[in-house]
C-alpha positions as a Python dict, from the first residue, in 0.01 Angstrom:
ca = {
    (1, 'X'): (0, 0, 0),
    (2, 'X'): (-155, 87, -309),
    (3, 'X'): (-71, 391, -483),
    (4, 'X'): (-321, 747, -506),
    (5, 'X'): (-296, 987, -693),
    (6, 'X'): (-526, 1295, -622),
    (7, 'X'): (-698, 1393, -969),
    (8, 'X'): (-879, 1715, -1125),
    (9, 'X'): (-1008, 1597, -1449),
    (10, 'X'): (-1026, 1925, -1557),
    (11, 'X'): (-663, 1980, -1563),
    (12, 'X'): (-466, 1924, -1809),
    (13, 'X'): (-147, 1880, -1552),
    (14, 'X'): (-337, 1609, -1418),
    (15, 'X'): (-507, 1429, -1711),
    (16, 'X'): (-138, 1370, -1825),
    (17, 'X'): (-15, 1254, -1520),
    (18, 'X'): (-270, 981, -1462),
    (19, 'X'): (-212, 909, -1827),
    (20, 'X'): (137, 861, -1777),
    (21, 'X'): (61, 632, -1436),
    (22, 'X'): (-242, 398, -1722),
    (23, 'X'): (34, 382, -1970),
    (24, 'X'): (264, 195, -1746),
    (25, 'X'): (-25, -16, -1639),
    (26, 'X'): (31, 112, -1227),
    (27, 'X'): (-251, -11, -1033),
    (28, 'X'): (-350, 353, -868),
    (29, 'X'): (-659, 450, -681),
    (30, 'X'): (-829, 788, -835),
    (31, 'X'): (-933, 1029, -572),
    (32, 'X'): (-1092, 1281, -751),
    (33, 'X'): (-1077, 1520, -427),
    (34, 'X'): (-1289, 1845, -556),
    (35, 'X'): (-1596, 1584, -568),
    (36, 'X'): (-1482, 1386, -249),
    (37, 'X'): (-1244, 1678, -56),
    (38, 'X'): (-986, 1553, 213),
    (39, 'X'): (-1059, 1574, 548),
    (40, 'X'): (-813, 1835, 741),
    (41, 'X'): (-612, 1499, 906),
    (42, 'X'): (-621, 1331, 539),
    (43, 'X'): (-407, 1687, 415),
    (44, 'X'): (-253, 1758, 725),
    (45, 'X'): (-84, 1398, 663),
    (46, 'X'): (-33, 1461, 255),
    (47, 'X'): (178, 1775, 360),
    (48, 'X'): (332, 1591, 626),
    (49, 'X'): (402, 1303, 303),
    (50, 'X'): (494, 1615, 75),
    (51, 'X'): (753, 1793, 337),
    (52, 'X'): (526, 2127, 276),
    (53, 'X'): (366, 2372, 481),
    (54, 'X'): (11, 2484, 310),
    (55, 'X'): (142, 2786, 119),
    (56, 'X'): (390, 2516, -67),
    (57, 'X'): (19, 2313, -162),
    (58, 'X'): (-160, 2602, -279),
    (59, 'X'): (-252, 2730, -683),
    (60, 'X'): (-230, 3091, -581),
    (61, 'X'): (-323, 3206, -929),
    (62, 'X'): (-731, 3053, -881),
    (63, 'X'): (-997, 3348, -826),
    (64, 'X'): (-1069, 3137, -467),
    (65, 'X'): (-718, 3211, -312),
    (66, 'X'): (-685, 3592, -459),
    (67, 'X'): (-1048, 3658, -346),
    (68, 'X'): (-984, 3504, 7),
    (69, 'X'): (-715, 3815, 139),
    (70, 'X'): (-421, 3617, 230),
    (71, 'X'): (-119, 3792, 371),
    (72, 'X'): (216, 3683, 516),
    (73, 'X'): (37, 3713, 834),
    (74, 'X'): (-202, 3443, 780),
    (75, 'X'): (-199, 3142, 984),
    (76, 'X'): (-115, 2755, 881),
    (77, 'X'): (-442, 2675, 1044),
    (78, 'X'): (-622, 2949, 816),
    (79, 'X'): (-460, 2812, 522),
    (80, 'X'): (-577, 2487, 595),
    (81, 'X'): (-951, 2634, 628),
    (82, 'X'): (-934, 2774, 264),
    (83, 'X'): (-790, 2471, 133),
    (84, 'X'): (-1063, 2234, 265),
    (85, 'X'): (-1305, 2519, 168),
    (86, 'X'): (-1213, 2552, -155),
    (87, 'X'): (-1048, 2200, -292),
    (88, 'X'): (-942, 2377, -655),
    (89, 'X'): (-687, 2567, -498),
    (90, 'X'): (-478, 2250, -378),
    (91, 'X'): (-183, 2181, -674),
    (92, 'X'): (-247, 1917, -823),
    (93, 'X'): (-220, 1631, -930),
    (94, 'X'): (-45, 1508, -618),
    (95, 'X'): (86, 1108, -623),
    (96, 'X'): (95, 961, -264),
    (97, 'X'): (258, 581, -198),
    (98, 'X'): (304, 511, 114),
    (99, 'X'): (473, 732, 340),
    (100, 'X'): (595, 938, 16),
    (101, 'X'): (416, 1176, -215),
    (102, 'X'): (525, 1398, -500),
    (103, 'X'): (343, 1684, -683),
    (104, 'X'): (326, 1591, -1055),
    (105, 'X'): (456, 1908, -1222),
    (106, 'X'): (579, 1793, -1439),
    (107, 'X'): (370, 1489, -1534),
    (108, 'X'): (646, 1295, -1511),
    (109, 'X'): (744, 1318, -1154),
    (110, 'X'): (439, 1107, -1086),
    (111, 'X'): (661, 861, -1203),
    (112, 'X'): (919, 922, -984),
    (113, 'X'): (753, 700, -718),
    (114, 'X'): (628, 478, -846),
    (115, 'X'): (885, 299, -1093),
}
């Protein structure tokens, strides 16, 4: 299965982790998921892939996520709504090979699967 890696190009994070993956000449497809967002089944699986629950997946610092009023008491299932409502708060970038993924913070645990 060929690799993914889920890209911002606007972050730095993630510019240097798909740099990283083009310097060791991986094969990878770019899903560049704020233009083409997941579907909830397509990150309900990633998380399964990561071993996180949606608060592990989520940039809590982005204006999207402090504006939205989440509490301790608010659901997986709500989580997932503001994630697939707002694609910028998802960390990123996130490397997925088959029934593995990794969050690349650093950069260079994208290499971690796939060397």
């Amino acid at each position: 299965m060929k690799p993914k890696i889920y890209h911002n190009p606007r972050c730095s994070k993630s510019r240097q982790a798909l740099a990283l993956i083009q310097e060791h000449d991986i094969d990878v497809d770019v899903v560049e998921y704020i233009k083409s967002p997941l579907s909830r089944a397509e990150l309900q699986e990633l998380l399964r892939k990561l071993g996180f629950g949606p608060r592990d997946l989520i940039r809590r610092f982005e204006a999207e996520f402090k504006s939205a009023g989440v509490s301790d008491e608010t659901s997986d299932d709500e989580l997932l709504d503001l994630m697939l409502a707002h694609p910028k708060i998802i960390q990123r970038p996130v490397i997925e090979v088959g029934d593995h993924a990794v969050v690349g913070r650093p950069p260079e645990r994208a290499l971690d699967l796939l060397v």
